[in-house]
C-alpha positions, 0 to 999 in steps of 0.5 A: 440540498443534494445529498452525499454519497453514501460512504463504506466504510470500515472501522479500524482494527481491534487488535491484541495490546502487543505492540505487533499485533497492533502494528500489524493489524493497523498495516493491514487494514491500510493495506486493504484499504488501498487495494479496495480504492482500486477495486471497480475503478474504470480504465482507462481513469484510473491509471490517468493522472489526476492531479499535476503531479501525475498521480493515479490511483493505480500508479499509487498501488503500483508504487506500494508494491515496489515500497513493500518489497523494498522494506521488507523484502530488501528488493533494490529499487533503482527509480523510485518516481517511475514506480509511480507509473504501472506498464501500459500492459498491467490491467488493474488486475495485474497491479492488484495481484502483485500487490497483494503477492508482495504483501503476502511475502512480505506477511511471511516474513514478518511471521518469522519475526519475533522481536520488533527491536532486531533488524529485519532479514535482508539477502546479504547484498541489500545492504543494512536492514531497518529494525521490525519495528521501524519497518512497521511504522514506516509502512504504515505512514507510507501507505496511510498516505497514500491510501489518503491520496488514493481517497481523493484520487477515487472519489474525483473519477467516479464519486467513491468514497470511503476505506 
């Protein structure tokens, strides 16, 4: 009976009892995760679609960073299918790095949040603002989901498995 391969995974995090701490620690680490799916993944596969839809792994990142800078950032996106699809010319590197920019300034902003309840700060001409707290948990179902189809997406190019 052939064996499965060895999983890595990273157990979720053990965060402070306050409802943002817990938020937040829980984004984070879904966060990681996604980016970590990307990590070691071979081109040109993992910018090929896999599955009819056209999803890739890398488009899913490519996609989270356009969704962080939109909720937390009130950055305007005006096709939200074509954030599915990195440039011909962004290499994983590229794509990871500007995820990882845009939660860092999305990470600053949420530093200067103190109640969960008040909206979030937005520039005057992106519209209403959700509140901090449905901001957090709308990122976190959003990239819960797609660090998931990440998983699937990975583990059919090269057998990777695990967060």
């Amino acid at each position: 009976m052939p064996t499965a391969a060895r999983r890595h995974d990273t157990p979720p995090p053990r965060a402070a009892n306050k409802e943002a701490d817990v938020l937040r620690g829980f984004l984070d680490y879904l966060r990681a995760s996604i980016a970590t799916k990307v990590d070691g993944a071979a081109e040109p596969q993992v910018r090929t679609p896999a599955v009819p839809s056209g999803t890739s792994v890398l488009g899913l990142l490519n996609h989270l960073a356009a969704v962080e800078s939109a909720t937390f950032l009130g950055e305007q996106v005006t096709d939200w299918q074509a954030t599915f699809r990195p440039a011909p010319q962004d290499s994983v590197a590229d794509v990871v790095a500007r995820y990882r920019e845009t939660v860092d300034r999305a990470n600053r902003v949420l530093d200067a949040c103190t109640d969960l309840g008040a909206p979030l700060p937005r520039p005057e001409s992106s519209g209403p603002a959700p509140s901090v707290r449905w901001a957090l948990t709308h990122m976190i179902e959003e990239t819960g989901r797609h660090a998931g189809h990440a998983d699937i997406l990975r583990e059919l190019i090269d057998g990777a498995t695990g967060r």
